[in-house]
C-alpha positions as a Markdown table, in Angstrom:
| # | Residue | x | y | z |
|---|---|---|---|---|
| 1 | Unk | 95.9 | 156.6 | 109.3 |
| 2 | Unk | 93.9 | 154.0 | 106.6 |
| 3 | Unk | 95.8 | 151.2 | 105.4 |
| 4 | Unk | 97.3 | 150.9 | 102.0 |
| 5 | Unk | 97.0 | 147.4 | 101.8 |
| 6 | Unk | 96.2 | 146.3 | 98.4 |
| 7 | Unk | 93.6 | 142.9 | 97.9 |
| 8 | Unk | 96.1 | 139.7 | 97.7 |
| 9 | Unk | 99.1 | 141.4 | 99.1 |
| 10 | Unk | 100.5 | 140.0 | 102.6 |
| 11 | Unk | 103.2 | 141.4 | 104.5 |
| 12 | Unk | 105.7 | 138.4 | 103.9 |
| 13 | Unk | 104.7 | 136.7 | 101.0 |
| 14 | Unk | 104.0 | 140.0 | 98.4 |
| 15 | Unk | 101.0 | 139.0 | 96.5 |
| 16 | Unk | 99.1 | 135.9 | 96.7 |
| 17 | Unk | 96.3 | 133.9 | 95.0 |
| 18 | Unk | 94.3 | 131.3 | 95.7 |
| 19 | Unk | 91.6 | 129.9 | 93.4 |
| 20 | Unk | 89.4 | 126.5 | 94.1 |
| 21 | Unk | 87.0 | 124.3 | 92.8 |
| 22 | Unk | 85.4 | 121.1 | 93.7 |
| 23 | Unk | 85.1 | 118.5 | 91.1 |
| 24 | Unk | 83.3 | 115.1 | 90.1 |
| 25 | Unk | 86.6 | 113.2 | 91.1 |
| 26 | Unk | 87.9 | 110.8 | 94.5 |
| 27 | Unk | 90.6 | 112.1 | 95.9 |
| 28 | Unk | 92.7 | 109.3 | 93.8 |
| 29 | Unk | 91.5 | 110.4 | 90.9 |
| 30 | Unk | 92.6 | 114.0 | 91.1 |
| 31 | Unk | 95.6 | 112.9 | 92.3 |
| 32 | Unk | 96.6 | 111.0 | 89.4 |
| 33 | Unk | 95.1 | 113.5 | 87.1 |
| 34 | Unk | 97.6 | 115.9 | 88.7 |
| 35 | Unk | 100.7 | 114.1 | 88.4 |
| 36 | Unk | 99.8 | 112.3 | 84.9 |
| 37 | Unk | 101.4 | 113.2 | 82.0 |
| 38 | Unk | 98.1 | 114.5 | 80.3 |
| 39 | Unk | 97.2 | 116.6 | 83.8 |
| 40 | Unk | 100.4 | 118.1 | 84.3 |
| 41 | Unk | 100.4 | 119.8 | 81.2 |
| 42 | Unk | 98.2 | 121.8 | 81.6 |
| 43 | Unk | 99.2 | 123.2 | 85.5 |
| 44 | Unk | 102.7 | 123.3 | 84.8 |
| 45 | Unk | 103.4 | 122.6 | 81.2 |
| 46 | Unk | 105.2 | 119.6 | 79.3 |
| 47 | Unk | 108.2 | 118.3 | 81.5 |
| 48 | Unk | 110.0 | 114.9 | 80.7 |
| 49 | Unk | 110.2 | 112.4 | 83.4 |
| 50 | Unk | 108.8 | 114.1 | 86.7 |
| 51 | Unk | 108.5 | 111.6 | 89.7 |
| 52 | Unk | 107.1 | 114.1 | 92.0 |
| 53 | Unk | 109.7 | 113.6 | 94.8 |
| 54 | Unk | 110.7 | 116.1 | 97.2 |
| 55 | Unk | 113.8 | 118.4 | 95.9 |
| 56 | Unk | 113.5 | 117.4 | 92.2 |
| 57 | Unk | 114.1 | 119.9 | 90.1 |
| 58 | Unk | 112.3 | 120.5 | 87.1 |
| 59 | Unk | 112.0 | 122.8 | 83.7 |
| 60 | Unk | 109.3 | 122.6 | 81.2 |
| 61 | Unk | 109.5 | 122.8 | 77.6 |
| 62 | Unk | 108.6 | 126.6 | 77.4 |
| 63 | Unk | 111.2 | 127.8 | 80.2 |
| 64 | Unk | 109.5 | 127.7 | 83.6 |
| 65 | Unk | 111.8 | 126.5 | 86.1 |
| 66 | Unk | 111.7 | 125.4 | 90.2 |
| 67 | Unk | 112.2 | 122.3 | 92.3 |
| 68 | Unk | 109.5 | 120.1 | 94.4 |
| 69 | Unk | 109.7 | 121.0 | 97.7 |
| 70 | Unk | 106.6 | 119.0 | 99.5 |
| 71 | Unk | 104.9 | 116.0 | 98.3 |
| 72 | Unk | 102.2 | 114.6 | 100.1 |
| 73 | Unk | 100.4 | 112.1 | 98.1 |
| 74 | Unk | 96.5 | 112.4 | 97.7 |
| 75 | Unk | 97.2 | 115.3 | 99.3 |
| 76 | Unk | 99.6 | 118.6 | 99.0 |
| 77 | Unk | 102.2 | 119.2 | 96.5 |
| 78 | Unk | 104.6 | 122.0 | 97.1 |
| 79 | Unk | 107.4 | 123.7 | 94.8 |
| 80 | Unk | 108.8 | 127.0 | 93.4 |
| 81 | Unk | 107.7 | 128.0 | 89.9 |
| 82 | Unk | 109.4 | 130.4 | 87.9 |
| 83 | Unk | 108.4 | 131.4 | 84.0 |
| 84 | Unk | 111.4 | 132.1 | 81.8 |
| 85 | Unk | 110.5 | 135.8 | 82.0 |
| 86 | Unk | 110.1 | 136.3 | 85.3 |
| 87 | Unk | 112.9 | 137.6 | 87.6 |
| 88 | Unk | 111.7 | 136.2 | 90.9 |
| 89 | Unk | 110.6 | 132.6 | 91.7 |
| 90 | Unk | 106.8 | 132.4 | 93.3 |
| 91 | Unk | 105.7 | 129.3 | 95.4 |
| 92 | Unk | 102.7 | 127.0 | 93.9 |
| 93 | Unk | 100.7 | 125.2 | 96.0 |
| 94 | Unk | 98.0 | 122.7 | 95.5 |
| 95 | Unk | 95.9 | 121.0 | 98.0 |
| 96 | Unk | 93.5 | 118.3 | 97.3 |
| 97 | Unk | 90.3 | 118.6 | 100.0 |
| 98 | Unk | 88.0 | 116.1 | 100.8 |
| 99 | Unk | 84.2 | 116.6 | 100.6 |
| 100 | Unk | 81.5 | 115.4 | 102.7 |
| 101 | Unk | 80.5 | 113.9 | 99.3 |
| 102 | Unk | 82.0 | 110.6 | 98.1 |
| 103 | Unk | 82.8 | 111.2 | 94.7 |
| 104 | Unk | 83.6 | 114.9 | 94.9 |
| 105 | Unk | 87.4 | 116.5 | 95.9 |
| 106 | Unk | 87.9 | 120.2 | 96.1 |
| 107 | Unk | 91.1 | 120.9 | 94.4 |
| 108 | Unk | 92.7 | 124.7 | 95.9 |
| 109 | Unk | 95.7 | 126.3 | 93.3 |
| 110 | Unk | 97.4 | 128.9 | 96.0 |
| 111 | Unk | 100.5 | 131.1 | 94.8 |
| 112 | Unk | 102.3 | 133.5 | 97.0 |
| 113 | Unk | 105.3 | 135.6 | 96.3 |
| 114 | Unk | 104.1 | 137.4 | 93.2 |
| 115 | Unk | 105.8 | 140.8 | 92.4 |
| 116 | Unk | 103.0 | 143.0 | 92.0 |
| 117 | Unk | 98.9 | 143.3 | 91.4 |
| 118 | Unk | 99.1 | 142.5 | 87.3 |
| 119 | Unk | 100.6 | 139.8 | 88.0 |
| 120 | Unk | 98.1 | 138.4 | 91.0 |
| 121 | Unk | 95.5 | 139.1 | 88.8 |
| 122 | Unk | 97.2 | 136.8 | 86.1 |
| 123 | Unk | 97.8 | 134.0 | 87.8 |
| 124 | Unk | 94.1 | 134.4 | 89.1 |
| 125 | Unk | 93.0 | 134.3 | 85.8 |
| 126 | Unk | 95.6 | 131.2 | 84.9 |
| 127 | Unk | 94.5 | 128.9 | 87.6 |
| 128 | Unk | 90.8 | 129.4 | 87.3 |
| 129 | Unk | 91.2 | 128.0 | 83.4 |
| 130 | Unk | 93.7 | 125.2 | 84.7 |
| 131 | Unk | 91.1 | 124.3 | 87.3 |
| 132 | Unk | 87.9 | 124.7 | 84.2 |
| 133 | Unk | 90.7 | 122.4 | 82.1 |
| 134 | Unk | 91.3 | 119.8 | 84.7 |
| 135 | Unk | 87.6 | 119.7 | 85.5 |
| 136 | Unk | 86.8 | 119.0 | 81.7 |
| 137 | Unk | 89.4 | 116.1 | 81.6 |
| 138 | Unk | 88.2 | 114.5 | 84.8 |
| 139 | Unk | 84.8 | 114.7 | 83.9 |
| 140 | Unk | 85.7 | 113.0 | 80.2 |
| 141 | Unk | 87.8 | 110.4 | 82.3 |
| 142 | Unk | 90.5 | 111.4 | 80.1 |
| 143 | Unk | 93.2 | 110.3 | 82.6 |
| 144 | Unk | 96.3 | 108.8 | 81.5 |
């Protein structure tokens, strides 16, 4: 019997993505450019006031919903993110990696709990132009 498995689909999670990219940046730096105001934006949209702290809940100006559930600065953040359209909240995490160069951090979007293939393929396509956007600010050292 072959498996049906289909590519980014696990047994408890549904589908999952994970897209990375190291860029030009300390760790500190892509930190901050994470959790600024000008970074944010463009991973999880406008939000007032966000302090990053574990079991904050948040909505952004265009609907999508969830709450912080890890924070580990210069690290890991954790939470569940949920578009206005979509029934079912997926989990977002993003890692920050270290590099054996100085100067360099590998930044790692993963998603899990996605409904179906379209949608994996979606969010594939999402984080690789947050990660091409965050690259182009960090680069411009555009932080703020």
């Amino acid at each position: 019997m072959g498996s049906d498995k289909v590519v980014g689909q696990t047994a408890e999670a549904g589908f999952q993505i994970g897209v990375r990219r190291t860029l030009p940046l300390y760790q500190e730096e892509a930190w901050e450019l994470l959790i600024s105001p000008s970074g944010r934006k463009f991973w999880l949209g406008e939000v007032a006031d966000l302090s990053f702290t574990k079991g904050q809940a948040y909505q952004t100006v265009d609907g999508c919903s969830g709450e912080i559930r890890v924070v580990k600065p210069l690290e890991q953040l954790r939470l569940t993110w949920q578009p206005a359209a979509w029934e079912h909240a997926s989990t977002l995490q993003i890692r920050l990696l270290p590099t054996a160069n100085p100067g360099r951090t590998t930044i790692s979007f993963h998603q899990e709990k996605l409904d179906n293939e379209e949608r994996r393929e979606e969010m594939k396509a999402r984080w690789e132009a947050v990660i091409a956007d965050l690259q182009s600010i960090g680069e411009l050292g555009a932080i703020q």
